[in-house]
C-alpha positions in Angstrom: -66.4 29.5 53.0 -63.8 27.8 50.8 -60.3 29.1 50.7 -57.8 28.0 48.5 -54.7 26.2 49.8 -52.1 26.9 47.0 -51.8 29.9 44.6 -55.0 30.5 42.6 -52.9 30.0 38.9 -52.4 26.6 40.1 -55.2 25.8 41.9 -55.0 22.2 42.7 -56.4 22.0 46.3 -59.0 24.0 48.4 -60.2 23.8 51.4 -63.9 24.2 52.4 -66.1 24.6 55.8 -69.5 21.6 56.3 -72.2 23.2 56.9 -74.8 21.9 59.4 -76.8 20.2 56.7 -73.4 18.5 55.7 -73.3 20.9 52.2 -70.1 22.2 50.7 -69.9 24.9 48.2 -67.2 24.4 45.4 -64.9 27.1 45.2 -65.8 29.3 41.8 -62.2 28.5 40.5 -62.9 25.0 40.9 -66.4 25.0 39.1 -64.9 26.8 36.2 -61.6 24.4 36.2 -64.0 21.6 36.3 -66.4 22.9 34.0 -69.2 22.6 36.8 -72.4 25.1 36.5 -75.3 25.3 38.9 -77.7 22.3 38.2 -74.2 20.2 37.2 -74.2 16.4 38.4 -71.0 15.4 40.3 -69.2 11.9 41.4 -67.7 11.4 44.8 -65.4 8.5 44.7 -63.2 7.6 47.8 -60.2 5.7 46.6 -58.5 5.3 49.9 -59.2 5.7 53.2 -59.3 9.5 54.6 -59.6 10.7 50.8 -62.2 11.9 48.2 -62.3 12.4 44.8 -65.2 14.7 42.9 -65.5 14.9 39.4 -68.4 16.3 36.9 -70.7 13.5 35.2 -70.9 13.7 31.4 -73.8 13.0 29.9 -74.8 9.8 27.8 -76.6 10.5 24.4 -79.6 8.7 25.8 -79.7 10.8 28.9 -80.0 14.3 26.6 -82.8 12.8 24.7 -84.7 12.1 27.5 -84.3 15.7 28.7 -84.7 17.0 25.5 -88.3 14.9 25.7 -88.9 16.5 28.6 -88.3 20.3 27.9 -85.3 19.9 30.7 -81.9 22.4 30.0 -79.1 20.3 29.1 -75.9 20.9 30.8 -72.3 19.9 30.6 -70.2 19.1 27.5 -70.0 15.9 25.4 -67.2 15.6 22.9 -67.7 14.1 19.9 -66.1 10.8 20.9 -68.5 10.8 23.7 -71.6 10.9 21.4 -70.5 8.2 19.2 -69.5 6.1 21.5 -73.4 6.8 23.2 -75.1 6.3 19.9 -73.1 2.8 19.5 -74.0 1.4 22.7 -77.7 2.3 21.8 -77.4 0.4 18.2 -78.9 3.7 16.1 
């Protein structure tokens, strides 16, 4: 069970329990903050030693049309930057 470590308007930190299997639910206020929904892809980075960083993944333009091929939901948010950017890359 996750509890959060500051006040919940400024949620910053949060602390959460391992299970067993080595799983850790995000906090709700985090998901939302982060824009993460069940099914949502995530990044684990550790920068320096004794820390991690999480954030969502963003979808490429490629990667929806391959869902889209395959009857999959899309999730997550691309901004319009984002798609350009995608569609450049794959020289449309």
């Amino acid at each position: 069970m996750a509890s959060p470590s500051h006040s919940r308007k400024n949620l910053t930190t949060v602390e959460a329990t391992v299970t067993s299997k080595g799983q850790v639910t995000l906090p709700k206020e985090l998901r939302n903050r982060m824009g993460i929904q069940r099914g949502s892809r995530v990044r684990f980075s550790i920068p320096e030693k004794g820390s991690a960083q999480v954030e969502p993944l963003r979808y490429e333009l490629e990667d929806l049309w391959k869902l889209a091929d395959q009857g999959q939901p899309v999730r997550g948010v691309m901004t319009f930057e984002e798609m350009n950017e995608a569609k450049t890359r794959r020289k449309w």
